[in-house]
C-alpha positions in Angstrom: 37.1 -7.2 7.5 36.7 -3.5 6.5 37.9 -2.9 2.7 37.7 1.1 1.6 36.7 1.6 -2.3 36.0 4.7 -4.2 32.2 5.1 -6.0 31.8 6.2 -9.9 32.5 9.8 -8.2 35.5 9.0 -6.5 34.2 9.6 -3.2 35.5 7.3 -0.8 32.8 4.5 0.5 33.9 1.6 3.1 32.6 -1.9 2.8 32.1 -3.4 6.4 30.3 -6.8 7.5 26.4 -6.9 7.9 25.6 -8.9 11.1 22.8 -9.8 13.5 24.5 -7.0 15.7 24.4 -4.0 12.7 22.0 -4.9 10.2 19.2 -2.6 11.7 21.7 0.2 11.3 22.5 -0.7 7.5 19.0 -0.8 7.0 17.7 2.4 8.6 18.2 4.7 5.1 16.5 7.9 3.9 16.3 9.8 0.9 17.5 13.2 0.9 14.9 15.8 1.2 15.6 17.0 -2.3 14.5 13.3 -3.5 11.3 12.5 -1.7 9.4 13.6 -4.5 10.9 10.8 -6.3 10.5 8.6 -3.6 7.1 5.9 -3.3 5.7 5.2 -0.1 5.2 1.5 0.7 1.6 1.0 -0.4 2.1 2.7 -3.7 5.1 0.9 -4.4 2.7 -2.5 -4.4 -0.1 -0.1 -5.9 1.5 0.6 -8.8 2.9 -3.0 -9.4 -0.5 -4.7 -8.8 -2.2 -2.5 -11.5 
């Protein structure tokens, strides 16, 4: 099943399955490099929650 939708922007985007065989893939994301700034690290995510 593979439905295509359009986001607030109208840019296309396609919705596909996650499965045992893709999920790695789905999960492998990165910010653009503009946007790292905005971006926590691991630790300081639970760093800044714990405090």
């Amino acid at each position: 099943m593979t439905e295509t939708q359009h986001d607030r922007r109208g840019r296309r985007i396609t919705l596909r399955p996650v499965d045992a065989e893709n999920w790695r893939a789905v999960a492998d994301i990165a910010p653009h490099d503009d946007q790292r700034e905005f971006v926590a690290v691991g630790e300081e995510i639970v760093a800044g929650f714990a405090c």
